[in-house]
C-alpha positions in Angstrom: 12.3 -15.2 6.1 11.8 -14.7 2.6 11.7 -10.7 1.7 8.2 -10.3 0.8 7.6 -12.7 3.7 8.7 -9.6 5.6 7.2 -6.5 3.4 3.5 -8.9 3.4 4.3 -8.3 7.6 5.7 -4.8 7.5 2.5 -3.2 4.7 -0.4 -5.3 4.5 -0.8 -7.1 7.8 -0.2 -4.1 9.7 -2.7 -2.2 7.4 -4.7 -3.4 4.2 -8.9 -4.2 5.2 -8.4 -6.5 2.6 -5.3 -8.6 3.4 -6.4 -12.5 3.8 -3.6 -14.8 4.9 -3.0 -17.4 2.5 -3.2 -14.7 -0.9 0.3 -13.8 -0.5 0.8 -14.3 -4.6 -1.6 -11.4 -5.1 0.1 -8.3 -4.5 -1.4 -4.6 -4.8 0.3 -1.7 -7.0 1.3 -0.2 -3.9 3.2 -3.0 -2.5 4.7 -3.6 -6.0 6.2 -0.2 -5.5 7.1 -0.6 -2.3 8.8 -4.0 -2.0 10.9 -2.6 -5.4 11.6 1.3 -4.9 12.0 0.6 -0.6 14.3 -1.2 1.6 13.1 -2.7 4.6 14.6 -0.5 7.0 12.3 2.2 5.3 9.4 0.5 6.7 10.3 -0.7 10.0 9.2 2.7 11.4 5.9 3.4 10.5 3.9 4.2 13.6 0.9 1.9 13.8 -1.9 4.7 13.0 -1.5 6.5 9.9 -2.7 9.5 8.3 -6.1 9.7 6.4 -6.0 12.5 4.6 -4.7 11.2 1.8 -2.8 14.6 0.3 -0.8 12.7 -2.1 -4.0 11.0 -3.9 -3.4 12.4 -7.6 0.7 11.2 -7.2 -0.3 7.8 -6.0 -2.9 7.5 -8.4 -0.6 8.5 -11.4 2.1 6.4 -10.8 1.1 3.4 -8.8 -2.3 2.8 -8.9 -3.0 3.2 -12.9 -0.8 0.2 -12.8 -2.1 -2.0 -9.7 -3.6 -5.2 -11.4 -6.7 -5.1 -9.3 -7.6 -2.0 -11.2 -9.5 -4.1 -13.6 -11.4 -5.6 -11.6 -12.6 -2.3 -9.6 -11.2 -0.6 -7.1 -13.9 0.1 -4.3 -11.8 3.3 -2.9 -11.5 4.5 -6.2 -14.6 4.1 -7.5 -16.1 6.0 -4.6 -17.6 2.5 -3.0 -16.1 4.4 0.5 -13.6 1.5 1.4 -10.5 2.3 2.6 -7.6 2.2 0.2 -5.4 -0.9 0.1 -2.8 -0.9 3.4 0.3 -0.2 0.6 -1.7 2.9 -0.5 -1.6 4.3 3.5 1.6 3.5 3.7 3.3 5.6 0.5 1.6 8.1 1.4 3.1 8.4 5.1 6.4 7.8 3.1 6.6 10.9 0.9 5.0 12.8 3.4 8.0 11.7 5.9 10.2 12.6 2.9 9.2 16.4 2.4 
């Protein structure tokens, strides 16, 4: 299995509204990030309900997000449209909060 084979598995069929199989060329900011700054093993242990609170907004929004490619065309969560954020999003967040 191909490694983003495994990261599309591990992030955003396990937790992005918007992952449709078959789009595996279009990749989030947040999974950018995580299949580069993240080994696999990092990600193998995320429990299967994650945290909605969403502490570590302005961080991911600095550093991920104002780079995500789907920015231009609108981001629904952060343009206040009340979707969720994408499943990579959910899951950085759970990281650094595991890594306090």
């Amino acid at each position: 299995m191909k490694k983003e084979e495994h990261y599309t598995g591990l992030i955003c069929k396990r937790f992005c509204a918007f992952y449709r199989g078959g789009k595996e060329e279009l990749y989030c900011g947040t999974y950018s990030y995580l299949v580069s700054e993240c080994k696999e093993e990092d990600l193998e242990d995320i429990p299967g309900e994650l945290d909605t609170a969403f502490d570590e907004d302005e961080w991911i929004r600095d550093n991920i997000c104002s780079r995500c490619d789907f920015l231009i065309d609108g981001c629904g969560y952060r343009d206040g449209e009340g979707t969720p954020p994408c499943g990579g999003y959910a899951v950085v967040e759970w990281l650094r909060k595991k890594h306090r």
